[in-house]
C-alpha positions as CSV (number, residue, x, y, z in Angstrom):
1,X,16.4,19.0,-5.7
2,X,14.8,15.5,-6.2
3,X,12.8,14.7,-9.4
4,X,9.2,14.7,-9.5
5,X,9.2,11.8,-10.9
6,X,10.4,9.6,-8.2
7,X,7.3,10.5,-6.1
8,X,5.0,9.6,-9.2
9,X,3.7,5.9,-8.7
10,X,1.5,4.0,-10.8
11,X,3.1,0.4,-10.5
12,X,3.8,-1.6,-7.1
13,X,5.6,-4.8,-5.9
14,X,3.7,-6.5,-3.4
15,X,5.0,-9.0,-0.4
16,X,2.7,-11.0,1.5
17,X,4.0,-13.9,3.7
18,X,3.4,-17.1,1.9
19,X,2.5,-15.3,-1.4
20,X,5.2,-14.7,-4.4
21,X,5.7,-11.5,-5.3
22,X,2.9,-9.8,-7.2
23,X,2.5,-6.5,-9.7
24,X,-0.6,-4.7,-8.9
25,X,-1.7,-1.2,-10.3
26,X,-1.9,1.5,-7.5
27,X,-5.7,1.3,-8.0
28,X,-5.2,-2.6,-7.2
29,X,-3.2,-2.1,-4.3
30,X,-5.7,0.5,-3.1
31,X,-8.5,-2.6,-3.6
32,X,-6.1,-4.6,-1.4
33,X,-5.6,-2.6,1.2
34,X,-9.4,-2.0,1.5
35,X,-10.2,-5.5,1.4
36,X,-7.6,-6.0,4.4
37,X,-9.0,-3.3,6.7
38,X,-12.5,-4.7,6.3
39,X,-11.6,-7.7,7.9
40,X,-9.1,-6.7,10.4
41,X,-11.0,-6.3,14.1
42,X,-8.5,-4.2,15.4
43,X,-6.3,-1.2,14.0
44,X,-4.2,0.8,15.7
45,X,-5.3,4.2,16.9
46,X,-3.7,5.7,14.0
47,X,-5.8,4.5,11.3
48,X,-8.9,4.6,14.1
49,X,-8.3,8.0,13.6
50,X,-9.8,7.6,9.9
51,X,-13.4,7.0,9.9
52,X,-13.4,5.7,6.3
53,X,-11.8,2.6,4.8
54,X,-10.7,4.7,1.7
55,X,-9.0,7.4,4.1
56,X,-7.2,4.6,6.0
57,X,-5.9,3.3,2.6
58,X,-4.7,6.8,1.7
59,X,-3.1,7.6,4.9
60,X,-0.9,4.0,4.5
61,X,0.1,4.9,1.1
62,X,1.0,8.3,1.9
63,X,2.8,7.7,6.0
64,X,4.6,4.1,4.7
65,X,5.1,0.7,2.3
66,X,4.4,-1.5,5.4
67,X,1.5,-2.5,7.1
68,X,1.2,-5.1,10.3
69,X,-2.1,-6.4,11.3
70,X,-1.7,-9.4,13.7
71,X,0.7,-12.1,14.1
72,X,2.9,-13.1,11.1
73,X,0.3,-10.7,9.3
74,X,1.3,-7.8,7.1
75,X,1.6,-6.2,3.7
76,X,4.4,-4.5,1.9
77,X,4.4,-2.4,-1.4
78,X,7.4,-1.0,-3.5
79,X,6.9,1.6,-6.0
80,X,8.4,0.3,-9.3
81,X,9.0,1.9,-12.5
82,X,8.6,-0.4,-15.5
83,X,8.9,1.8,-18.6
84,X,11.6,4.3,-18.7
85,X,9.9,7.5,-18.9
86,X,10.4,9.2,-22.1
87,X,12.1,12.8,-22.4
């Protein structure tokens, strides 16, 4: 049976072409994933299928860690640990 634990996120490692790697919180990726669908035009019918920008950002955070938008365009997030948990 897998542990709980791997399923528990709290810290993220995010790729963006051009960018260096960043650390953001999940509530920071969760901001960045917003601010990205406010500005796309088009989404696929998938996340059409949301009517609200915060449901969108849920349903990519639950359904994958990669997002494509347009050309070249696209985020990518990681779960990371970076404290061992304590017993």
């Amino acid at each position: 049976m897998a542990d709980s634990l791997m399923y528990q996120s709290e810290h993220y490692v995010v790729l963006m072409p051009g960018e260096p790697e960043q650390f953001y919180t999940e509530a920071e990726l969760r901001e960045k994933l917003g601010q990205i669908l406010a500005q796309v035009e088009e989404i696929s019918p998938e996340l059409s299928a949301y009517p609200t920008i915060a449901e969108r950002v849920q349903y990519l955070l639950d359904t994958g860690c990669r997002w494509e938008w347009g050309t070249d365009e696209f985020i990518e997030w990681y779960a990371v640990r970076l404290e061992k948990p304590r017993p």
